[in-house]
C-alpha positions as CSV (number, residue, x, y, z in Angstrom):
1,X,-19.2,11.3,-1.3
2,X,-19.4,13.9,-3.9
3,X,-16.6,16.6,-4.2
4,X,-19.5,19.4,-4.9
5,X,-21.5,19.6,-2.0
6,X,-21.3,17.5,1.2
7,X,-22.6,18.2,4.9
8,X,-20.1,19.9,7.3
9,X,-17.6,17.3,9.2
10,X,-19.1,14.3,7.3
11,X,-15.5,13.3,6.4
12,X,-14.6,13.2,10.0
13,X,-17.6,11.0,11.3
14,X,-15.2,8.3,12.6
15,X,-13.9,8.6,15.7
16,X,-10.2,8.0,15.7
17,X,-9.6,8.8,12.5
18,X,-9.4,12.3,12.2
19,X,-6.3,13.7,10.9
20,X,-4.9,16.8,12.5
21,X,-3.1,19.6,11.4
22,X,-0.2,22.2,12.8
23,X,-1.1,25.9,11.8
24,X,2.2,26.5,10.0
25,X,0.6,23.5,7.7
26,X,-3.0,25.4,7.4
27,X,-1.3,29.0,6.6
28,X,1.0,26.7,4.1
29,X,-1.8,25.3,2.7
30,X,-4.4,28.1,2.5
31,X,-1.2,30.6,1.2
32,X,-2.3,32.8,4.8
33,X,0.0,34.2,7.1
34,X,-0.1,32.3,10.6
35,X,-0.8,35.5,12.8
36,X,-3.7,36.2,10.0
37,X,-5.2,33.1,11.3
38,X,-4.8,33.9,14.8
39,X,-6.3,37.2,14.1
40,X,-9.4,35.8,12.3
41,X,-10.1,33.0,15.2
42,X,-9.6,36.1,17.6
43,X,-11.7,38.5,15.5
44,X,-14.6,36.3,14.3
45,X,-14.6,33.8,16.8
46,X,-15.8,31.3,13.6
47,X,-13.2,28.8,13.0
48,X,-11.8,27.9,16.5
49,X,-9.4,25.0,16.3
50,X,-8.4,23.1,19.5
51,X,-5.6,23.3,21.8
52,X,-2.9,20.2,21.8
53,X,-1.4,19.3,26.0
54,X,1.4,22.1,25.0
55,X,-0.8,24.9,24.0
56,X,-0.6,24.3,20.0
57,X,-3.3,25.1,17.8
58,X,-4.5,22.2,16.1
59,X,-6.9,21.9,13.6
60,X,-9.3,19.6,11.9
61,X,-9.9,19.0,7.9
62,X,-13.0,20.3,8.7
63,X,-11.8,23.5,10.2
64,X,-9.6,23.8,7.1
65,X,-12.5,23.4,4.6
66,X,-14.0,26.2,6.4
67,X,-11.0,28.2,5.5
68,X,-10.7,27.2,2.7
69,X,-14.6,28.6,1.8
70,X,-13.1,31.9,3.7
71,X,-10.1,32.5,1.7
72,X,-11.6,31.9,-1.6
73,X,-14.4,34.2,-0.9
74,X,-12.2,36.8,-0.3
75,X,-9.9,35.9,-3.5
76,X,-13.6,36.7,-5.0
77,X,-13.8,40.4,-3.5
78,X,-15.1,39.7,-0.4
79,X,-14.1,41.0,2.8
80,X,-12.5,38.6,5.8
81,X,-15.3,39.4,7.5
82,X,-18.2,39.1,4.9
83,X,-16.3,35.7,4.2
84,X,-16.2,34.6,7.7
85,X,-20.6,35.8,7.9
86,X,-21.3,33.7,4.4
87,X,-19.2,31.0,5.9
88,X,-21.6,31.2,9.4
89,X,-24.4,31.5,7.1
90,X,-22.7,28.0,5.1
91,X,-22.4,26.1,8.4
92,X,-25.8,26.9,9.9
93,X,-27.3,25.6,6.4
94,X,-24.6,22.4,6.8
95,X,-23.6,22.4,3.4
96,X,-20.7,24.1,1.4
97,X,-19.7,24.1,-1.7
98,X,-16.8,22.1,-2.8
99,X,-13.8,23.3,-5.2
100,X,-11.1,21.1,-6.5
101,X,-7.7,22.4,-8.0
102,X,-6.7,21.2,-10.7
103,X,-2.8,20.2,-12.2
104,X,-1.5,17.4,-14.4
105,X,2.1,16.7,-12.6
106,X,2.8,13.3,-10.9
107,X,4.4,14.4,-7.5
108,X,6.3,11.7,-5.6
109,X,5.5,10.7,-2.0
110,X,8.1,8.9,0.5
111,X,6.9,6.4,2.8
112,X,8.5,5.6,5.7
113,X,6.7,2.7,7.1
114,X,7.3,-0.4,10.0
115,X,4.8,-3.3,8.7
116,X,4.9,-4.0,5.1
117,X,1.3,-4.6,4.7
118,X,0.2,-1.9,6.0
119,X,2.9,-0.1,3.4
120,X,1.6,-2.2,0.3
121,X,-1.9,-1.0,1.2
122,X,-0.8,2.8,1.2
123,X,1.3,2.6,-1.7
124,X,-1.5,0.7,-3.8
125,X,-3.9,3.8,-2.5
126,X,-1.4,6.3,-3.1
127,X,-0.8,4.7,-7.3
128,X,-4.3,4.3,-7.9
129,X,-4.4,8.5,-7.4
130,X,-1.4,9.1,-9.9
131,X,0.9,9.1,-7.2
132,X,4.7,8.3,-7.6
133,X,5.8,6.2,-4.2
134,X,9.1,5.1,-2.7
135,X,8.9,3.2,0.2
136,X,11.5,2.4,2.8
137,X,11.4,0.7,6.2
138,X,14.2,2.0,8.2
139,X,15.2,5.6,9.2
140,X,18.9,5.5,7.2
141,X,17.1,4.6,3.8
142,X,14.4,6.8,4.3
143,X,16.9,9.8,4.2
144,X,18.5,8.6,1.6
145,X,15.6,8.5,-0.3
146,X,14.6,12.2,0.8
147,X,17.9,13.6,-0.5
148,X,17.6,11.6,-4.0
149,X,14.2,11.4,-5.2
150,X,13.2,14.9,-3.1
151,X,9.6,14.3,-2.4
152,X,6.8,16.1,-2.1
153,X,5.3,14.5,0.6
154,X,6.9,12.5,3.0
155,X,4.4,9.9,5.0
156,X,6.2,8.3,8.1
157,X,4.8,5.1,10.8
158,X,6.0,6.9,14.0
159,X,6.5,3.6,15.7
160,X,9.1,2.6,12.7
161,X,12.6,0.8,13.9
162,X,15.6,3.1,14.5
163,X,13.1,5.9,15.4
164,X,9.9,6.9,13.5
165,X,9.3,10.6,15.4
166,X,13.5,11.4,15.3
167,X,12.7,10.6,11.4
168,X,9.5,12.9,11.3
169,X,11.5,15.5,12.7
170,X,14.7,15.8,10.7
171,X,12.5,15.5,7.5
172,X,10.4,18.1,8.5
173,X,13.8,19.6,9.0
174,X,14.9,18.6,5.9
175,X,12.9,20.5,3.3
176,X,9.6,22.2,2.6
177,X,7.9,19.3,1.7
178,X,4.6,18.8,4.3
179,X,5.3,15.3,6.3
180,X,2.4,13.3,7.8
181,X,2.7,11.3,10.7
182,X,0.7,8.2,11.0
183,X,0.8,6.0,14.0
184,X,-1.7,3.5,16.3
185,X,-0.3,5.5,19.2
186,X,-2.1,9.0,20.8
187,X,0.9,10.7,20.1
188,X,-0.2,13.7,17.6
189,X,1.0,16.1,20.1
190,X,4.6,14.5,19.7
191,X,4.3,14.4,15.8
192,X,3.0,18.1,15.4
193,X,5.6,19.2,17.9
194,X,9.0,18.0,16.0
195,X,7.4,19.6,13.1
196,X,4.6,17.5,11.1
197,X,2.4,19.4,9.2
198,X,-0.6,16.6,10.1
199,X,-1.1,13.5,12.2
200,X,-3.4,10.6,11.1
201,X,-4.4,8.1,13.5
202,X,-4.3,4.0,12.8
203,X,-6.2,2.1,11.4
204,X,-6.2,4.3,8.6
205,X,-9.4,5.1,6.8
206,X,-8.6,4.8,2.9
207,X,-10.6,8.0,2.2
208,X,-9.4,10.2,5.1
209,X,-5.8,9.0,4.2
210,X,-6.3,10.2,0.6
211,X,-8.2,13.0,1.5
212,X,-4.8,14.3,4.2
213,X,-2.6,13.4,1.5
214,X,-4.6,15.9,-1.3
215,X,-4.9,18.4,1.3
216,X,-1.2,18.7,2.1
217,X,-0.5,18.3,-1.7
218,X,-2.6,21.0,-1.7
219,X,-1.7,22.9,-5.8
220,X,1.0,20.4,-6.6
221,X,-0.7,17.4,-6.4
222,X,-2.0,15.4,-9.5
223,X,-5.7,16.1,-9.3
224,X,-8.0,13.5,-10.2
225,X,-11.4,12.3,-9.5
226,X,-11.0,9.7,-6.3
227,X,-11.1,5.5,-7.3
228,X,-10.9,5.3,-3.9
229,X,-14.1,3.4,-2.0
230,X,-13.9,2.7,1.9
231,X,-13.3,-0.6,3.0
């Protein structure tokens, strides 16, 4: 798919594999104020993100491209709403344009995974981007690992031994560093709720999993055209 132009929710055509974010990770992300995100969804009634069982907002990589057009129009003079009528204008035409940040620092990623196929498969995925990866299967070496090598993103299985979603929460605890929560189970609520910044469903698309990862990377990831091809 190319990075310049592609048709609105095109990366999320797969049922299932959608990955989901909490708004503290979307105002992280976009460098917004929460309650300025409220107020636009309130205001403009454009990008509406859905509700999780508890009442949390939760929203889509496609809702967070279409913020992303909004802020960056305004960074460009425009006001929230002129952004939020070009970025109506954008979705009616289904197409936006694409813009990808740029930075030449490896960052290093923890992953906290139960099945070590399934970890070989996201740590080859994660190297072939630049990525630094540690990987760990138990909860006890997993913190270890967050204290010493400090990452800046932490992925973790939810269904991992000794307690994948206690793990997700003390590392979201833990640090500022976004964690993503992946599991086979519908248990997003759960994940978002001890404090991930996104949940991706399993079996993990290689592009959407990618894609999470840059998005919660966001500035301080290593920036690089994709190798990665679907399987």
């Amino acid at each position: 798919m190319s990075e310049s132009a592609s048709r609105w929710g095109d990366e999320d055509a797969k049922p299932g594999k959608r990955p989901v974010y909490s708004i503290g990770a979307v105002a992280r992300m976009l460098g917004v104020d929460a309650a300025t995100l409220r107020a636009w969804e309130e205001r403009y009634v454009i990008v509406i993100p859905t509700r999780s069982r508890g009442g949390q907002r939760v929203y889509s990589r496609d809702d967070l491209e279409q913020l992303r057009f909004v802020v960056r129009e305004m960074e460009e003079g425009s006001s929230a709403g002129d952004a939020h009528r070009l970025l109506d204008e954008e979705r009616r035409a289904a197409e936006i344009p694409r813009r990808r940040p740029t930075g030449d620092t490896t960052v290093v990623i923890l992953l906290a995974e139960r099945d070590r196929y399934a970890a070989e498969a996201a740590d080859y995925l994660l190297r072939t981007e630049g990525y630094d990866v540690c990987s760990t299967f138990d909860p006890i070496s997993a913190e270890r690992l967050f204290v010493d090598r400090a990452p800046d993103l932490s992925v973790v299985e939810l269904m991992i031994s000794g307690g994948g979603l206690e793990l997700c929460g003390r590392l979201a605890r833990g640090g500022q560093a976004p964690v993503l929560a992946v599991s086979a189970l519908d248990i997003a609520d759960d994940a978002l709720a001890v404090g991930a910044s996104a949940f991706l469903a399993k079996p993990i698309d290689p592009l959407q999993f990618v894609s999470t990862v840059r998005d919660l990377l966001g500035q301080n990831a290593l920036m690089r055209p994709s190798r990665v091809k679907a399987w």
